[in-house]
C-alpha positions, 0 to 999 in steps of 0.5 A, a space after each residue: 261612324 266611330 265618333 260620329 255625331 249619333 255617338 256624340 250625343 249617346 255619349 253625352 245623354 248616357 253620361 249626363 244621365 249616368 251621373 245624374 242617377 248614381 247622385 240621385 241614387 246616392 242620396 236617395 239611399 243616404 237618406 233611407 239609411 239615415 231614417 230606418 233603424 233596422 240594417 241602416 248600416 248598408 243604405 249607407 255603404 251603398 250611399 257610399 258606393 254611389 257615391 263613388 261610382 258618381 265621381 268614377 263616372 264623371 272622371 271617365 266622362 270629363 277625359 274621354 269626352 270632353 279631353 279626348 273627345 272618343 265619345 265612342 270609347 266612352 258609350 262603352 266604359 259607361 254603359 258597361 260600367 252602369 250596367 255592372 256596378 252602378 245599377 247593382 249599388 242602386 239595385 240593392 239600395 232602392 230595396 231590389 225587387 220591391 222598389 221595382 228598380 228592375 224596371 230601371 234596369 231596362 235602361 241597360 239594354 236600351 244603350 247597349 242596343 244602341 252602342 254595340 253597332 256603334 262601337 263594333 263590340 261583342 255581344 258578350 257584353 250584354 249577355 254577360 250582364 243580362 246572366 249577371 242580373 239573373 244571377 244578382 236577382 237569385 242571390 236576393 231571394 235565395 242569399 241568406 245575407 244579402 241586402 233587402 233579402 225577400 223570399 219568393 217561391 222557386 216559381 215566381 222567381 223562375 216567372 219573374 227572371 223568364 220575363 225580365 230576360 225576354 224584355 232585356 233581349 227583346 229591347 236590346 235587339 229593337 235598339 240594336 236594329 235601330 242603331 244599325 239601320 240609323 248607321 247605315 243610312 248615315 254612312 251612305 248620307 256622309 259618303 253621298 256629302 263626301 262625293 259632292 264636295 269631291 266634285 264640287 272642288 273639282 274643274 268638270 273638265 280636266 279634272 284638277 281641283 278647282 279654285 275653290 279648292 285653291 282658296 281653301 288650301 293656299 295658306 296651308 304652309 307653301 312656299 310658293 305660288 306659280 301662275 301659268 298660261 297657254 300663250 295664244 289660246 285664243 287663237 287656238 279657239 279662233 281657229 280650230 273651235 273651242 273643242 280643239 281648245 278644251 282638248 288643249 287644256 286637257 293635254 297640257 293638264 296631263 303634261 304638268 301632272 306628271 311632276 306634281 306630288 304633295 309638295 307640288 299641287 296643280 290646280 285650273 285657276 279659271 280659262 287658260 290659266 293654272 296655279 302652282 302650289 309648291 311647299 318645296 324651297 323657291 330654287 327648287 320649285 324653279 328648278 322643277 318648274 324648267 322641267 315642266 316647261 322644257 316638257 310641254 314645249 317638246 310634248 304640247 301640240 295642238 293640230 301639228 303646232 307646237 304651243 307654249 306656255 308663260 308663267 310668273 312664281 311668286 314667294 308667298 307673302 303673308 296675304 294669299 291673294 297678294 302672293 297670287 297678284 305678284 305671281 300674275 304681276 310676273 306673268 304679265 311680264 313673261 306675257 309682255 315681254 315674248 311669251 314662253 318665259 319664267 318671271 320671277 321677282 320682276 326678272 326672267 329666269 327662264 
């Protein structure tokens, strides 16, 4: 969930919109600096601040975004960011209390409420910067020299800070509840699609991956492709029933998965049939594949009789679909030619 679609989209509302407001921020307070005559001087400088906030945000937004893609990372850095430097220059160049700025300062809560469960953090963060405004608004009542400085009585001030504190937490929690509810709900809806796709790329009955999962993972760098088969299935169906036969394949499916490994996949092609992926050098897949075959003729018995397999290997050619009718073309062959045999470029090997 750490770089989920949820995150993805916070990270691009909070940096759109984090840029947006340090530019409009800027040029709201260059142009009141520009027009007042009397202390015009730190409308500019906190023009000037915006301003590098602007271009400090865009930097973090492009490399954890865009380059990086850690939208997670970056609801982080931006909103603790905003929340302590960019809204502080805006806070004083808007005129503080008497602009209302405060009241944009709710935004801060919103997001933390929402990136906190997202990103695991402390709540040390918002309540730092919730101590952090409280302690900003006393110094713009109680400073001599701080910008835009209004006298306020202790009274008001304590109303005026009481109140700004419930609504930040009351906010942040609303947010946070939320944010932890929508989480939750996506993780069991992620990991209800990553059980159906499980079971959907996987043979109900011996459980292998399927051809399906085949296809999608034939041209992920093997070397080879191994087709086999039960010799005589049919007749094993004909005889004993199709549940004999289902009980075959399961055997026979236990046998060879005892060999396989990350370089040496099984999947059920469809019937009697199984493919081998292998990424291992065609020799070797060979070699491999002998034991197999010398295992399933000792251990594959079905009702007291011994049954074989046939196969066909075939090196992978640049077209998956072509390497795979090699491998059945080599198949046939084994079948053809006495079954219980290895063909491998037209030739028996085994």
């Amino acid at each position: 969930m750490r770089d989920s679609t949820f995150s993805k989209q916070l990270a691009l509302i909070l940096g759109y919109f984090g840029i947006s407001a340090n530019f409009g921020g800027s040029v709201v307070s260059l142009i009141t600096g520009f027009t007042k005559i009397s202390k015009a001087e730190n409308f500019i400088i906190s023009a000037g601040v915006c301003f590098f906030c602007t271009f400090i945000l865009i930097g973090i937004f492009y490399y954890l975004c865009f380059k990086k893609k850690r939208y997670a990372k970056f609801n982080a850095v931006a909103i603790t960011f905003s929340g302590f430097v960019s809204f502080t220059a805006m806070y004083i160049a808007t005129g503080n209390f008497i602009c209302g700025f405060p009241y944009y300062m709710m935004i801060i809560p919103i997001y933390y409420g929402f990136s906190v469960p997202i990103n695991k953090l402390s709540h040390a963060l918002p309540v730092s910067n919730l101590i952090y405004y409280n302690l900003l608004f006393v110094l713009t009542f109680k400073a001599p020299y701080f910008p835009g400085r209004a006298i306020m009585p202790n009274l008001s001030l304590l109303q005026t800070s009481a109140a700004f504190t419930a609504t930040y937490i009351f906010l942040f929690y609303v947010c946070y509840l939320v944010s932890k509810q929508f989480i939750r709900q996506n993780a069991e809806l992620e990991e209800s699609e990553k059980r159906y796709k499980e079971l959907s790329s996987r043979d109900d009955l011996t459980g292998l991956y399927n051809r399906r999962s085949l296809d999608n993972r034939a041209e992920q760098g093997f070397s080879c492709a191994i087709i086999y088969d039960i010799d005589f299935f049919k007749n094993i169906n004909d005889t004993y029933g199709h549940q004999i036969g289902d009980e075959a394949l399961i055997m026979l499916s236990n046998i060879v998965l005892k060999y396989c490994s990350n370089e040496f996949e099984l999947y059920r092609y469809g019937g009697e049939e199984f493919v081998i992926l292998s990424r291992l050098p065609d020799n070797v897949t060979l070699e491999l594949f002998k034991h197999v075959m010398n295992d399933v003729r000792m251990h594959f018995i079905v009702k007291g009789n011994p049954v074989t397999i046939s196969a066909g290997i075939a090196s992978f050619c640049k077209d998956y679909n072509r390497t795979l009718k090699i491998a059945d073309e080599n198949l046939y062959l084994a079948k053809t030619d006495g079954r219980n045999k290895i063909y491998m470029n037209g030739e028996e090997v085994y």
